[in-house]
N, C-alpha and C positions, 0 to 999 in steps of 0.2 A: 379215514382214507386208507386207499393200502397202498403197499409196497408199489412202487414202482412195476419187480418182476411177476405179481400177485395178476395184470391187466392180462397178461396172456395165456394165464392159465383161467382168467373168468373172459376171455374169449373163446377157448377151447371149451368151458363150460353151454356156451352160449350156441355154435357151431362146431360140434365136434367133428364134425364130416367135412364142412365148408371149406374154401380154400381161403388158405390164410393169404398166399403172395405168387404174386408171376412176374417171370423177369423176359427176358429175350431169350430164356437157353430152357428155361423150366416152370414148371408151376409146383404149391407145393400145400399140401392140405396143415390141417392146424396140427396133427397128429403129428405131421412126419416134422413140421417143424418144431413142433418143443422137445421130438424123439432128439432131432440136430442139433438143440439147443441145450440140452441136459447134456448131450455126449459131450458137448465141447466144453461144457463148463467143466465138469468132471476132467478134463483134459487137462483144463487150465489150472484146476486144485491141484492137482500130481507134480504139476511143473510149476507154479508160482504160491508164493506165500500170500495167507490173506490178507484183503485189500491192496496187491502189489499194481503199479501202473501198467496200462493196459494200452497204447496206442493203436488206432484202427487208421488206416490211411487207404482208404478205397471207394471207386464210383459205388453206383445207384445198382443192385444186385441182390439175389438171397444171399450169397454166402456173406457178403458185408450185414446182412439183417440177421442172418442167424452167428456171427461173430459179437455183434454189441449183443444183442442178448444174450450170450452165453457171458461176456463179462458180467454182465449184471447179476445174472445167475448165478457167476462163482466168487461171488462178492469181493469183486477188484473193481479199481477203479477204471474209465472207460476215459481214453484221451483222444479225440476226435482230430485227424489231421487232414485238412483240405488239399485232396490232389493238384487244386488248380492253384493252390498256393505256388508252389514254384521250391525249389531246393533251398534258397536262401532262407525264407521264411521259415520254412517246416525244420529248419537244422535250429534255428533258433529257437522253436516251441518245444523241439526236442531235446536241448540243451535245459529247457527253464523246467519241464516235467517229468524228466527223467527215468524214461519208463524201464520197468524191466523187460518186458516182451513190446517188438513190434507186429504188427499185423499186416499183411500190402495185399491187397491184387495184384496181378501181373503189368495191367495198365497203367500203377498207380509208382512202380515202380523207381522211375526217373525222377519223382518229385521228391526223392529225400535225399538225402546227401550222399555222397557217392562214399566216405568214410563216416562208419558207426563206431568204429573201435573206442571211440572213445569215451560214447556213452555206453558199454556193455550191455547193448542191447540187443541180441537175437531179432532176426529179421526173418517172418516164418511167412509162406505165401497161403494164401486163405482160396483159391481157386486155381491150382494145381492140382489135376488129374493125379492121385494115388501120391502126395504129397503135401508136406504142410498139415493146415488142420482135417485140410480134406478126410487124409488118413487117421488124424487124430479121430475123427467121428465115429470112425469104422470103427475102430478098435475100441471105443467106449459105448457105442449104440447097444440098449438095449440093457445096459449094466441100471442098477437101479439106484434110484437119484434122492438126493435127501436137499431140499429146498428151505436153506438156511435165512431166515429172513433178517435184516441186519435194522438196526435204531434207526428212524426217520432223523436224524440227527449225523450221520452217518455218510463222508464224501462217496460221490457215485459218479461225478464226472470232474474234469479239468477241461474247462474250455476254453478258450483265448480269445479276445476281443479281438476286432477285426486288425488290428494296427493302423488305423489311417492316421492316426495324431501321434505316432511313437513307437517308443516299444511294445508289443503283446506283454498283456496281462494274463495270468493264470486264473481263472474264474471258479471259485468251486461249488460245485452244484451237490447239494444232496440228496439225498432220495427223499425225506421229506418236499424238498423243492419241487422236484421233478414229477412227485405225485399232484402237486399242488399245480401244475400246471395241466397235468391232464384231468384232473378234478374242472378247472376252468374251461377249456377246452370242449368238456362234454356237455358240462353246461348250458357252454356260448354255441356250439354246431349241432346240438341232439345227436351224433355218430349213432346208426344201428346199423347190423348185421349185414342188411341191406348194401351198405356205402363201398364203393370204391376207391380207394385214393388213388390218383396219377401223380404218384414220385417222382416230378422233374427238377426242382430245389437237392440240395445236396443233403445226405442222409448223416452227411458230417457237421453237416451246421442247421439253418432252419426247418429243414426237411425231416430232420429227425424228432422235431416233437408230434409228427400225423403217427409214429409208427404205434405208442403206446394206446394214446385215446381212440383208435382204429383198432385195435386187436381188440383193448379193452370192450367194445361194442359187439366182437364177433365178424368186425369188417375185411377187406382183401386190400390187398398193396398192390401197384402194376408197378414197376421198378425202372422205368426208364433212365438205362448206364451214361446217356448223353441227350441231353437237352434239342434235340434233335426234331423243329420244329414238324415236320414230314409225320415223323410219328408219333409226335404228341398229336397231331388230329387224327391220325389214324386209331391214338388209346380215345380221343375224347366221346367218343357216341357211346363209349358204355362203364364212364368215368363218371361219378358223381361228387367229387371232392380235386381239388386240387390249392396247391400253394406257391406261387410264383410271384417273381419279385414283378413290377411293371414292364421291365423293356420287354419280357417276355411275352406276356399278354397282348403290348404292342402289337411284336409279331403275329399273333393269333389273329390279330384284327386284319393285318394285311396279307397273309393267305388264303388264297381263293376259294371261296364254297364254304367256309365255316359259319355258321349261324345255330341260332336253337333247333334247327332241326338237325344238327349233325354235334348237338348235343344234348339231346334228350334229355340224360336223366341229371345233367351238371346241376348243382344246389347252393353248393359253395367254392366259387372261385374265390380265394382269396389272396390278398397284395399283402408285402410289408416290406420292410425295410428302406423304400425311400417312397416320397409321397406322389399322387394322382390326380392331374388337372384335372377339375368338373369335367372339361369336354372330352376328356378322353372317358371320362366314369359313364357318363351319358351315353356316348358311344359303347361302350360294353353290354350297356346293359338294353340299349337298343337292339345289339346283335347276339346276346346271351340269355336277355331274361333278366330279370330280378334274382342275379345267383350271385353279384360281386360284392363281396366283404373284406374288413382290413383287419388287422392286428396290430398294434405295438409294443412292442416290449426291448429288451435289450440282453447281452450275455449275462449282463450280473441280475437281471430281474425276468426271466427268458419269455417272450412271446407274448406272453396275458397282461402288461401292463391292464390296459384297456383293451376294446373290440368294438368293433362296430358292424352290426346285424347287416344282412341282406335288405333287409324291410329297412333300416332304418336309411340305407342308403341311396334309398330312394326320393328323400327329403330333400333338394337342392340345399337349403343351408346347413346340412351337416356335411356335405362329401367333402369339404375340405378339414375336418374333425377325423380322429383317431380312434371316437367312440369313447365308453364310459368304462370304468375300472368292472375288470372281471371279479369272480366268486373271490376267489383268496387274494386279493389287490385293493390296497387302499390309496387312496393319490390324494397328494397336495400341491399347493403353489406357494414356493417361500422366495420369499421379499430379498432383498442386500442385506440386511438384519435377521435373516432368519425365521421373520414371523410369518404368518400363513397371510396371504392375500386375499382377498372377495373376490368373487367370483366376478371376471371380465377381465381383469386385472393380468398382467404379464410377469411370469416370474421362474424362475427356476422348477421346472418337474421334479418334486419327489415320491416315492412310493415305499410302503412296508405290507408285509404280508406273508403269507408263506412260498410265495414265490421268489422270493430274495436271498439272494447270496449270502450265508455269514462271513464271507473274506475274502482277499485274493490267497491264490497261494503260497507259502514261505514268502508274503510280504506282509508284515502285521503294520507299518508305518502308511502303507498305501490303503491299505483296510481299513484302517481307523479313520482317514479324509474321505473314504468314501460315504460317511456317514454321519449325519446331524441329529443329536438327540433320536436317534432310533430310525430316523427316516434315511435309506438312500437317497444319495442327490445325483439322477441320472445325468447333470450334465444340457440338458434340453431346457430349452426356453418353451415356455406356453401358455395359454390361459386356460379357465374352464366356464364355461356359461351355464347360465342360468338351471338348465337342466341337468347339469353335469356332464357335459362334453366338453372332455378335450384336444383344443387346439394349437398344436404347436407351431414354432416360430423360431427354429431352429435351435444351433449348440450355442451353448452360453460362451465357450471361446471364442465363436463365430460372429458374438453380437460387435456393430461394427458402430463405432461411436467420430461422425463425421461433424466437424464445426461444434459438437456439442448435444449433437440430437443422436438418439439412439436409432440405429435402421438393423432392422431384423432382416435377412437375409429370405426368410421364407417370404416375406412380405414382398419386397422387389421380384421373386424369382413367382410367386403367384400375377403379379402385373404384367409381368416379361411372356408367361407362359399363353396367357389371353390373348396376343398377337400375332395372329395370322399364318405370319411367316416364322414364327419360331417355333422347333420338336422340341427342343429342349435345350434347360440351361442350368449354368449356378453362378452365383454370387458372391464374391468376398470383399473382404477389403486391404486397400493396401497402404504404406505406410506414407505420409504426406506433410512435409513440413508447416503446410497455408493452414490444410483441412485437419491434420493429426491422422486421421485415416480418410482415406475417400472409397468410395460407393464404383466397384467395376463389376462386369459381367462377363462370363463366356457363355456364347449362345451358337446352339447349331440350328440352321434354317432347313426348311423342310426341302424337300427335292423341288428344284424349278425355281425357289425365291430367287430374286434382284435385290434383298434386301440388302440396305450396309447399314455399318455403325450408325451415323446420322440421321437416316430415319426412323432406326427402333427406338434414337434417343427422343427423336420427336413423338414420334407417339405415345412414348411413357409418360413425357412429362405434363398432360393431364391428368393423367392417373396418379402421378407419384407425388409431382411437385418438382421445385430441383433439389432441394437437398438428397433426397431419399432415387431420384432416378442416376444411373453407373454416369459416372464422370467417363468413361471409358466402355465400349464393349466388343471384345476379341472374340472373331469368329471361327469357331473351329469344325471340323466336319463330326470330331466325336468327342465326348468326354470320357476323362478317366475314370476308369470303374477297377473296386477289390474283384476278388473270386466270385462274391456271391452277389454282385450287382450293384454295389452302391456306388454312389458318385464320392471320390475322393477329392475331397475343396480342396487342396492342402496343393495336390497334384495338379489341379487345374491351373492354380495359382503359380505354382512353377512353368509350367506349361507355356501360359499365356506371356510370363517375363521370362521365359530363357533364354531370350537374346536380348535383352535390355535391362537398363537400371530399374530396382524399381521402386527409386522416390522419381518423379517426375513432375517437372517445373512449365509447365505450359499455360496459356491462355484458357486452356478449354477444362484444365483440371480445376484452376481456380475459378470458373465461373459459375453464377448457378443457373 
């Protein structure tokens, strides 16, 4: 495999003329960007000690593409901060990775804390006019660049879980890892020259694993700084890639005029981070083609867990499947005991491989539980069939054990989702003196339902039974989502009881 920084100099090998990236203000050929990527990495060697931390906290843009590659470049580590995080967050990720340099946009400014002093961190802005690195470029452009390659062994990033269950963890990714995931990547999508990506995911979190296995290819980036449905159909007719979480694509389906002809050359749309009713996948692919694919993976194993092909998701029984473990991914199902289960079977997700994290950082107590005899334990419930597809079935802290039966959260919220009048939902459990936990839901109804509690409780309970359908379900207009899209249970759950207790003694909680 190579380096990590090694893919954009064999995509400059590949199209040395080609444009590597276009944003809303510029385009930018492969040439002129490795010219901005040397200069600035050389910038950063004069000003920071090797491997020093690196925070980058900026939209979708070239100057945020040619900033993480120039970290990479000048072999420091590269700490990804999500502007939509919000000050409180990001003063805490900033707190736990301590960087020596920060890096902002001007947009992204307001999202960090309003006092750095007391991380001693320099705050330099990356897209100011004759200032910042801007000027850094200038003055290094053209100087000649010695491209240190560092041990695949070697931290390349810190990344931070999302926080929905606690505190952020520090994640560290190596450049072994990182190669290992675009090694999978190229594998699982064939990326060439040809390919477009449309960058509307954050270039700070999932979005940033299209940029290497796309350059790598000799492909181009369209950079869009805001997810800004108007003109993601305006990039998509000459888009051939993209990565978006579902409510996005949503949208895509309900604005006007979008179909396969006003996306030609799309190949792979692909989803991840939270899952895809059948009807909604059918629906995609009635109005896109045979181009929508998934991914799973997590921050400590990134993106390649498994993947599930355009072709294969065409299968009606696999679209509720995450697909089969990619190139450098090996997956298992371990028991309460730890042993591996047969296939069908439900059990804790684990995976090893080169895509794996060897620790958090500065926590070696939390690094050591992250791991069973060599296997991560992602934390996910799932099985795997026959063919080697995996099915999951939600977080193992989430499995919700009522009367003494296990109910999988995915399983309820897959019944819930089949019904008519519901866009969407999630499921937890709450705590119950009769039950030990019971079985609730929030569900948002689509535009125009009549529907209430009572009747989505009736029509589940042929499908579910009673133990397994919500003793309870709270209607809300939306769900809680992080930064990057996901449904946070945790929040919902608050949500639905913040104005009440929440053991509750009723008739309709004890009944089945």
């Amino acid at each position: 495999m190579k380096r990590p920084i090694e893919y954009l100099y064999q995509g400059l090998d590949i199209n040395p003329r080609g444009i590597a990236a276009t944003d809303q203000r510029e385009q930018v050929s492969y040439s002129e960007l490795v010219t901005r990527v040397e200069a600035l990495a050389q910038a950063l060697r004069q000003r920071l000690p090797d491997g020093a931390h690196v925070a980058l906290c900026a939209q979708n843009h070239i100057d945020h593409l040619v900033a993480h590659l120039a970290i990479i470049a000048a072999n420091q580590v590269w700490v990804p901060i999500n502007p939509k995080n919000g000050q409180q967050l990001n003063s805490q990720l900033i707190e736990v990775s301590q960087p020596q340099l920060i890096l902002v946009d001007r947009a992204s400014l307001d999202s960090l804390p309003e006092t750095l002093t007391e991380t001693r961190s320099p705050v330099v802005s990356i897209d100011t006019p004759n200032e910042g690195t801007r000027q850094w470029i200038e003055q290094f452009r053209g100087r000649a660049f010695t491209l240190e390659l560092p041990s695949f062994d070697r931290t390349m990033a810190i990344k931070f879980t999302g926080g929905t269950t606690g505190q952020p963890k520090g994640v560290i990714q190596t450049h072994g890892n990182v190669s290992a995931v675009v090694a999978n990547m190229q594998a699982q999508f064939g990326f060439n020259r040809d390919d477009v990506n449309l960058a509307v995911a954050p270039l700070t979190h999932g979005g940033s694993h299209y940029i290497l296995p796309i350059l790598g290819a000799g492909g181009s980036h369209c950079l869009l700084t805001t997810p800004d449905i108007a003109k993601i159909a305006q990039a998509l007719p000459h888009s051939s890639v993209s990565f978006m979480p579902p409510t996005l694509i949503y949208k895509l389906l309900e604005y006007p005029g979008l179909d396969r002809d006003s996306a030609p050359k799309l190949r792979h749309l692909t989803y991840s981070a939270a899952p895809m009713p059948p009807q909604k996948i059918s629906e995609v692919i009635t109005r896109f083609g045979p181009c929508l694919s998934t991914v799973y993976g997590q921050t400590e194993a990134p993106m390649t867990i498994t993947a599930m092909s355009a072709q294969d998701m065409q299968n009606p029984a696999r679209q509720r499947s995450v697909g089969r473990p990619c190139l450098h991914s090996e997956l298992c199902i371990l028991g309460p005991d730890g042993a591996a289960l047969p296939a069908g079977e439900t059990g804790e997700v684990a995976v090893r491989g080169g895509i794996v994290m060897p620790g958090y950082f500065d926590s070696p107590e939390q690094s050591a539980g992250a791991f069973k005899d060599g296997w991560l334990l992602t934390g996910d419930l799932g099985y795997v069939d026959a063919d080697g597809y995996l099915f999951l079935q939600g977080r193992s802290k989430e499995l919700i054990i009522s009367g003494g039966f296990n109910v999988y959260p995915a399983e309820v919220e897959n019944a819930l989702i089949k019904l008519p009048d519901v866009r969407e939902c999630a499921v937890f459990g709450v705590a119950d003196e009769y039950w030990g936990e019971r079985v609730e839901a929030a569900v948002c109804l689509v535009d125009g339902s009549n529907a209430n509690s009572d009747t989505l409780r009736a029509q589940l309970k042929p499908l579910l039974g009673d133990v397994k359908t919500p003793k309870r379900i709270h209607l809300l207009s939306a769900l809680p989502r992080n930064p990057v899209g996901k449904v946070v249970r945790r929040e919902v759950k608050a949500l639905c009881h913040s104005h009440e207790n929440p053991i509750e003694h009723n008739a309709e909680a004890r009944s089945r």
